[in-house]
N, C-alpha and C positions, 0 to 999 in steps of 0.2 A: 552385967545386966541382971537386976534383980527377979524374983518371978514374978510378979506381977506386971514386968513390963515385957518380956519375954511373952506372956501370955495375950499381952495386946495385941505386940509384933507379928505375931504367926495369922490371926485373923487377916490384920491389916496387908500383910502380904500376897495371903491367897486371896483377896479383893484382887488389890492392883494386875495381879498375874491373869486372872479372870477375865478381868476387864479390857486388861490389856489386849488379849486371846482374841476377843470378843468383837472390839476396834478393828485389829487389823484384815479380819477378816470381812469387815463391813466394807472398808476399802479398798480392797483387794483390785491391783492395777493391771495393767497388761501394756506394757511401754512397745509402742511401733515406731519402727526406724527405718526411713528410706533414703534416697539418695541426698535427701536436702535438709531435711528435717526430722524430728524426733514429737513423738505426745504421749504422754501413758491415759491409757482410756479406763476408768472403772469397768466392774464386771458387772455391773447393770446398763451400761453399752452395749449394743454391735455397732462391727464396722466396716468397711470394705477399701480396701487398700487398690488405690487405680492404677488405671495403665500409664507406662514410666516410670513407675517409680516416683511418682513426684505429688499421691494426693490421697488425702484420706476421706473418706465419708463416711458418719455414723449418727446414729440416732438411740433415744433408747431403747432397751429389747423390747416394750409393750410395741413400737410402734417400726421393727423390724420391716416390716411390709416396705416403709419407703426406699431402702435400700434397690427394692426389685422392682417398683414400680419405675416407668420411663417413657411414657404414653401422657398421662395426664396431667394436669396443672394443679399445684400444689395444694390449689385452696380445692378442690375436687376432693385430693387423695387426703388433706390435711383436714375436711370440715368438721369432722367430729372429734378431733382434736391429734395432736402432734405435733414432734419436734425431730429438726434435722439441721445436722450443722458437716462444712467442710473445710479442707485444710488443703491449699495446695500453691504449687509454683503456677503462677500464673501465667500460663504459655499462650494465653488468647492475644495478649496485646503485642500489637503489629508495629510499634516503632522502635527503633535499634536505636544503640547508643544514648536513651532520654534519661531524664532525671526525674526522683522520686513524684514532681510537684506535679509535671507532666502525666502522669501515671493516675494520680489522684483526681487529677481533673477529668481525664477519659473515661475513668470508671466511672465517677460521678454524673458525668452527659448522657452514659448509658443504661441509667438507671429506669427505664420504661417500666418496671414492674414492683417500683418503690417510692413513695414520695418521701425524701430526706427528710427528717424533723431535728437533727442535730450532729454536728458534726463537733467533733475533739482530738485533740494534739494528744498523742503518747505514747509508750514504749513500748516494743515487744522484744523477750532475748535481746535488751541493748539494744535494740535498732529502731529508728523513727517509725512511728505509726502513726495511721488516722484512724478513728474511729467512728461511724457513718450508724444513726439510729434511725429505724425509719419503719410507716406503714405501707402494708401488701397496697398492691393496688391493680386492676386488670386479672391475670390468672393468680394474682398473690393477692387476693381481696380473702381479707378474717384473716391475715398472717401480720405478726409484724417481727421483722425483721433488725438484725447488728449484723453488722460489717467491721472486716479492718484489714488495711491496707498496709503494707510493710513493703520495705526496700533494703533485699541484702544480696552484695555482691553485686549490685548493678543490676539486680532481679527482681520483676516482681513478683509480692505472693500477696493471697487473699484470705481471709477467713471469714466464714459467713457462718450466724446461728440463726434459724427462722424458728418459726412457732408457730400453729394455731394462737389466737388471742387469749383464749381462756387456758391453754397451757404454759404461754411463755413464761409466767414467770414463775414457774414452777421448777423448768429443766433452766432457768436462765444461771441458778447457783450452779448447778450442776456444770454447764459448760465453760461458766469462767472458772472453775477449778480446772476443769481440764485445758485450756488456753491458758494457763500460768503454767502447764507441762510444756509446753512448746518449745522446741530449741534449734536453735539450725546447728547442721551438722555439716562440719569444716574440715 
C-alpha cells in the first residue's frame, strides 16, 4: 500500500468505526424470553412481562403511563396521543381442540371495540397468520388499531399494536421491527 492510499485508509476507517459505535448504540435491544415466545424490544421501549409467563406489554417510554393505567379506556388515557402494543398466548378462547380458521373467526365476532377495515393472509416465525387493520370505535374511538393472529402448537396467540390516530403512524415502523423479533420458543 502506497502512502497516499494508506493515508485515505486510516480516515476512512475511523468514520466506519465511528459510525459504526454510533448505530449500534441507537439500536440497542433487550431480547425477552418466556415460556412460549421470544422479542427483543429497543431501549426506547418499556415493557412489562405478564402473569404466566405467556405476555408481554409495552409501549414507548414517552408514554410509559399506559403500562400502569387499568381503570380507563384507551381513547381517555390515549387522547392526546400514544402507542401501546401486546404479545401474548392467547388463553381467553374457550374452545379445545379447534383449528386456526375457527380461532380467527371468534376473535373477529368479538371485535365490539373495532370496525375491521382489512384483513390479510401471512406469516409469523413460519407459522400461518392473519392480519386484522382496523378503527377504534366505542372506548377505542381516535385509536386505530393492527391485529394478528397466529396458530402454534395447536395454540393461540395474539398481537395487537393500537395508536392514537395522529401517532400511529409514527411508532407503527417502530413496532413492526420489533414483530419481525418474534419467535416461538420450542
Amino acid at each position: 500500500m502506497n502512502r497516499m492510499s494508506l493515508l485515505l485508509f486510516i480516515p476512512i476507517l475511523t468514520i466506519t468505526v465511528v459510525l459504526s459505535l454510533s448505530v449500534s448504540s441507537v439500536y440497542a435491544l433487550t431480547t425477552v424470553k418466556n415460556a412460549t415466545f421470544s422479542i427483543d424490544i429497543p431501549d426506547n421501549w418499556t415493557y412489562e412481562e405478564g402473569v404466566m409467563n405467556s405476555s408481554v406489554t409495552l409501549t414507548p417510554k414517552e408514554f410509559g403511563v399506559l403500562l400502569l393505567n387499568n381503570t380507563e379506556p384507551f381513547n381517555v388515557t390515549m387522547k392526546d396521543g400514544g402507542a401501546f402494543s401486546s404479545f401474548e398466548q392467547d388463553r381467553t378462547f374457550p374452545i379445545k381442540n379447534a383449528d386456526f380458521d375457527l380461532y380467527v373467526k371468534y376473535k373477529i365476532n368479538r371485535q365490539d371495540g373495532m370496525k375491521v377495515t382489512s384483513e390479510k393472509n401471512g406469516t409469523i416465525d413460519n407459522e400461518t397468520a392473519i392480519k386484522i387493520n382496523g378503527d377504534g370505535v366505542k372506548s377505542f374511538g381516535g385509536i386505530k388499531i393492527v391485529e394478528y393472529m397466529i396458530w402454534h402448537d395447536n395454540k393461540p396467540y395474539f398481537i395487537r399494536y393500537l395508536a392514537n390516530v395522529k401517532d400511529f403512524q409514527k411508532y407503527l415502523p417502530q413496532f413492526e421491527q420489533i414483530l419481525k423479533t418474534f419467535k416461538f420458543v420450542d
